[in-house]
PyMOL CGO cylinders between C-alpha atoms (Angstrom):
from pymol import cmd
from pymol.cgo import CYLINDER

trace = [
    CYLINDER, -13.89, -32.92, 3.98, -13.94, -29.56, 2.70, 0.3, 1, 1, 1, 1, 1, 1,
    CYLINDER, -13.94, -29.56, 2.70, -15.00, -26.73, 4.05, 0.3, 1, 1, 1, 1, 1, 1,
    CYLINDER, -15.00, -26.73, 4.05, -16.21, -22.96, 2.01, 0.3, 1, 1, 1, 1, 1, 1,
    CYLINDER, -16.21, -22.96, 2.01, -16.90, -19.77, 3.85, 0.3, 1, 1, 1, 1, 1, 1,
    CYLINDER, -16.90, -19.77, 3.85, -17.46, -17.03, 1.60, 0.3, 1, 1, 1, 1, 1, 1,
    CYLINDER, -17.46, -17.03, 1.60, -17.70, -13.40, 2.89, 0.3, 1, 1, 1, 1, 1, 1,
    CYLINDER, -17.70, -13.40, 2.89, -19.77, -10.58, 0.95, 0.3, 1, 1, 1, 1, 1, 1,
    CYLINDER, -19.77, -10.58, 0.95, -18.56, -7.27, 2.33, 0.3, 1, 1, 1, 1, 1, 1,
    CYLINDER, -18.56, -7.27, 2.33, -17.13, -3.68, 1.26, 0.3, 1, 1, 1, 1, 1, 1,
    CYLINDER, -17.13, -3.68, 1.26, -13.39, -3.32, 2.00, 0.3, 1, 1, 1, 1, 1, 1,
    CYLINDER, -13.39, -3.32, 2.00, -14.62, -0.59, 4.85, 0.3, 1, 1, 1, 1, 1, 1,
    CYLINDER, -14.62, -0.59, 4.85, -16.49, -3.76, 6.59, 0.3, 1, 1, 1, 1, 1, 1,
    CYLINDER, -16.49, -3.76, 6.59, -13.35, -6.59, 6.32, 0.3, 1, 1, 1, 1, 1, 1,
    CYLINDER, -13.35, -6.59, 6.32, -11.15, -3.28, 7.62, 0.3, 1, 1, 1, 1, 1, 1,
    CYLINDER, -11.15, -3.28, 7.62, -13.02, -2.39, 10.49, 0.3, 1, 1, 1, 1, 1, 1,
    CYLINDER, -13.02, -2.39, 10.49, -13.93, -6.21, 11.43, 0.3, 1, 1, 1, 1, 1, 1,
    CYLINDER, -13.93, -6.21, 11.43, -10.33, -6.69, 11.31, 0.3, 1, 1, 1, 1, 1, 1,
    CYLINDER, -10.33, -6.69, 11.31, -9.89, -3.80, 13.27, 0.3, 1, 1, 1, 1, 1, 1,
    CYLINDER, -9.89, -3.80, 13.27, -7.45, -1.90, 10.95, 0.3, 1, 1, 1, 1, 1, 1,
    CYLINDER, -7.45, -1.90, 10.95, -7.07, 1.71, 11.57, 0.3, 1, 1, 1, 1, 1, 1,
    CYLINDER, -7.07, 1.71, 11.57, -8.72, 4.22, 8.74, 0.3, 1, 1, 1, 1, 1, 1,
    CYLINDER, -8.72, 4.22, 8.74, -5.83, 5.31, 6.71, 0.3, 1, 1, 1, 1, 1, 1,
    CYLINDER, -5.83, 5.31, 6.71, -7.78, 7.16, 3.98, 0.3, 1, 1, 1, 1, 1, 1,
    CYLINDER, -7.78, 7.16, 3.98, -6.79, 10.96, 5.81, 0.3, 1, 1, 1, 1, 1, 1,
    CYLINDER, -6.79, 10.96, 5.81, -3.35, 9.69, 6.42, 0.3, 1, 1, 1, 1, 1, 1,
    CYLINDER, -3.35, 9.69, 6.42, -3.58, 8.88, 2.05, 0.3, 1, 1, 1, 1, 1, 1,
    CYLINDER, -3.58, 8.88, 2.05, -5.17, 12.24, 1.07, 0.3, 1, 1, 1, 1, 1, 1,
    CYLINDER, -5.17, 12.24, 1.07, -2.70, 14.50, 3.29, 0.3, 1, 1, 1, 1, 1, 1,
    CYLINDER, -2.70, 14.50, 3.29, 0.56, 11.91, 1.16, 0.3, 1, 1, 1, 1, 1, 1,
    CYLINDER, 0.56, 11.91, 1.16, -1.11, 12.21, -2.22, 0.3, 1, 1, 1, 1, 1, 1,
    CYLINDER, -1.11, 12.21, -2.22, -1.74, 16.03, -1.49, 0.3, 1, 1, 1, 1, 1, 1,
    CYLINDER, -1.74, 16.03, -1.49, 1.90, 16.71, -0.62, 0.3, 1, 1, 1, 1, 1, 1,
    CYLINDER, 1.90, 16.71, -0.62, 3.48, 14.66, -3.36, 0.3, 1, 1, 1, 1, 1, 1,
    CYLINDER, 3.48, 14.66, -3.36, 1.41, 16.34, -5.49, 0.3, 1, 1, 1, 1, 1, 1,
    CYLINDER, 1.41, 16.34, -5.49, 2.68, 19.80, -4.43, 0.3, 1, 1, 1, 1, 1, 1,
    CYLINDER, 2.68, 19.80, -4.43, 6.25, 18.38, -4.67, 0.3, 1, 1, 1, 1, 1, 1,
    CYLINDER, 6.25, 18.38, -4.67, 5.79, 17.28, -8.06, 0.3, 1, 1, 1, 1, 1, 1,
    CYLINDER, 5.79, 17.28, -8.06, 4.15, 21.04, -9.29, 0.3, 1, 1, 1, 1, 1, 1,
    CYLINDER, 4.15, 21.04, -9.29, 6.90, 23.06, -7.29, 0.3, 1, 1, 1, 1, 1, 1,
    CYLINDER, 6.90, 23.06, -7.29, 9.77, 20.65, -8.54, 0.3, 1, 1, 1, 1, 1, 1,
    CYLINDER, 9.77, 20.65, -8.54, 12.86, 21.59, -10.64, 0.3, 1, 1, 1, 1, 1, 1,
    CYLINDER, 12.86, 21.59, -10.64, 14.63, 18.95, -9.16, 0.3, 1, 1, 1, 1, 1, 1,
    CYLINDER, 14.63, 18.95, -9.16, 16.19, 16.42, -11.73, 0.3, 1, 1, 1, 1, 1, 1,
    CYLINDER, 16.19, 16.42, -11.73, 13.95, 13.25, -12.34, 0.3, 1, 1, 1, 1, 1, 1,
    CYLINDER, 13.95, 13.25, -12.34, 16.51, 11.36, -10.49, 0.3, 1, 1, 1, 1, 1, 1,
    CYLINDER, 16.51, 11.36, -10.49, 16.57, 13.28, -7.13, 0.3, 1, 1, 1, 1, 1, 1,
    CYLINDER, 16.57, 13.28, -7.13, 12.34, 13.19, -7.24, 0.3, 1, 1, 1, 1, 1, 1,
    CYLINDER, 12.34, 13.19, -7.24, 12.39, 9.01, -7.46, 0.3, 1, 1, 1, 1, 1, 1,
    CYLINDER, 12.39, 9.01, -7.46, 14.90, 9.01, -4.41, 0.3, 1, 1, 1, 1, 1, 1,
    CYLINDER, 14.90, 9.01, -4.41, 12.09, 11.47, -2.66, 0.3, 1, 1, 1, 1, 1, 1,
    CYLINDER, 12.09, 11.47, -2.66, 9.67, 9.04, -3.83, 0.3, 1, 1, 1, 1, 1, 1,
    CYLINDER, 9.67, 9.04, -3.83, 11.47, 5.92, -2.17, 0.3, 1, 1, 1, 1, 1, 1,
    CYLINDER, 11.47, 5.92, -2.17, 12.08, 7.81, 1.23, 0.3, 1, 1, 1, 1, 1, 1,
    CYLINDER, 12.08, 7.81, 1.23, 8.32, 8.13, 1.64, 0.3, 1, 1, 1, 1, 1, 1,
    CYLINDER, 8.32, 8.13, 1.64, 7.20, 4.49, 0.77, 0.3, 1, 1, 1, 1, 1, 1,
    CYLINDER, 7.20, 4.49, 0.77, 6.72, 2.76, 4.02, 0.3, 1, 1, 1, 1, 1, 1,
    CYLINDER, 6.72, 2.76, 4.02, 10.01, 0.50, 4.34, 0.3, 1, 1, 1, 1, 1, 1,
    CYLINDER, 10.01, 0.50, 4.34, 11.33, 1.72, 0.76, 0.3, 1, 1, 1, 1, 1, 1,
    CYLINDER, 11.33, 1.72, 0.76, 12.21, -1.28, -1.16, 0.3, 1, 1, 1, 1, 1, 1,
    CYLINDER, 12.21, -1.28, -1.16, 12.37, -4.03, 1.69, 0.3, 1, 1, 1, 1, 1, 1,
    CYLINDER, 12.37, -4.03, 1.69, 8.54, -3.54, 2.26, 0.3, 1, 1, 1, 1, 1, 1,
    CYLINDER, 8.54, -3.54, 2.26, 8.07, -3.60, -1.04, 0.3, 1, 1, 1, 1, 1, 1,
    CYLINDER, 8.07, -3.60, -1.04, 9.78, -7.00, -1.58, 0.3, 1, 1, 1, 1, 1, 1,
    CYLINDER, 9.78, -7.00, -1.58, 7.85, -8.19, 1.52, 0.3, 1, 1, 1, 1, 1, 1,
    CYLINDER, 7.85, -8.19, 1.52, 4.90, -7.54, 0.31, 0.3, 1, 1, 1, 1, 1, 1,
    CYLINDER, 4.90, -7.54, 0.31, 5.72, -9.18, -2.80, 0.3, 1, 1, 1, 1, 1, 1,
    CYLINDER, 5.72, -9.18, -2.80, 6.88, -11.83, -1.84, 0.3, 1, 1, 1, 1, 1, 1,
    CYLINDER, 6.88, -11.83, -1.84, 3.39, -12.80, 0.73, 0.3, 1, 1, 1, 1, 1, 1,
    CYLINDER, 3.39, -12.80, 0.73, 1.41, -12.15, -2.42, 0.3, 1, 1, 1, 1, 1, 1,
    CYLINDER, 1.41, -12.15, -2.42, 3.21, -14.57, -4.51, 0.3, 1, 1, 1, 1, 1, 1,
    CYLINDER, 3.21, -14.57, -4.51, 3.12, -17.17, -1.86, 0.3, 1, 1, 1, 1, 1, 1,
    CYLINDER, 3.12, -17.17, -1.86, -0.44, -16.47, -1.18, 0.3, 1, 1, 1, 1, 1, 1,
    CYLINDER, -0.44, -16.47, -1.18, -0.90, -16.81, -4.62, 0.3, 1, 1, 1, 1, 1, 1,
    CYLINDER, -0.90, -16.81, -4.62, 0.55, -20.65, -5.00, 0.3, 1, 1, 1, 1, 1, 1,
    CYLINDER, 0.55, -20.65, -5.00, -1.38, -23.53, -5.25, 0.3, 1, 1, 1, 1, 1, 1,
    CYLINDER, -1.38, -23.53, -5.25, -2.41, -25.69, -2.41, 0.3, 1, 1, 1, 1, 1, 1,
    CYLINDER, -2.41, -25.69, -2.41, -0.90, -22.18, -0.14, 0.3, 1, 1, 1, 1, 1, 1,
]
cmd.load_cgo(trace, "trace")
């Protein structure tokens, strides 16, 4: 037997019903201050991508992590 449930709802609704906090503020005040970086930068392109990776949440491993539970999401029969 197989079974479908299929869910129509904004990505506000499936946030809050999985009771995920609101990060949009938390997004504006990152974008807002990499933003500034980037316009009061003289810094060598180098030293800005190393500024860049510091801020990511987890740098590279959560990155990989991510990756990684997409792709196996992604497999057939997963």
């Amino acid at each position: 037997m197989k079974v479908t449930i299929e869910i129509d709802c904004s990505p506000e609704e499936a946030r809050r019903f999985m009771g995920l906090p609101d990060l949009a503020p938390l997004q504006d005040r990152y974008v807002a201050l990499l933003q500034k970086s980037l316009e009061q930068s003289t810094q060598a392109p180098e030293a800005l991508e190393a500024i860049m990776k510091s801020w990511a949440p987890m740098g590279e491993a959560g990155t990989a992590m991510w990756r990684r539970m997409f792709e196996t999401a992604a497999k057939p029969g997963g």
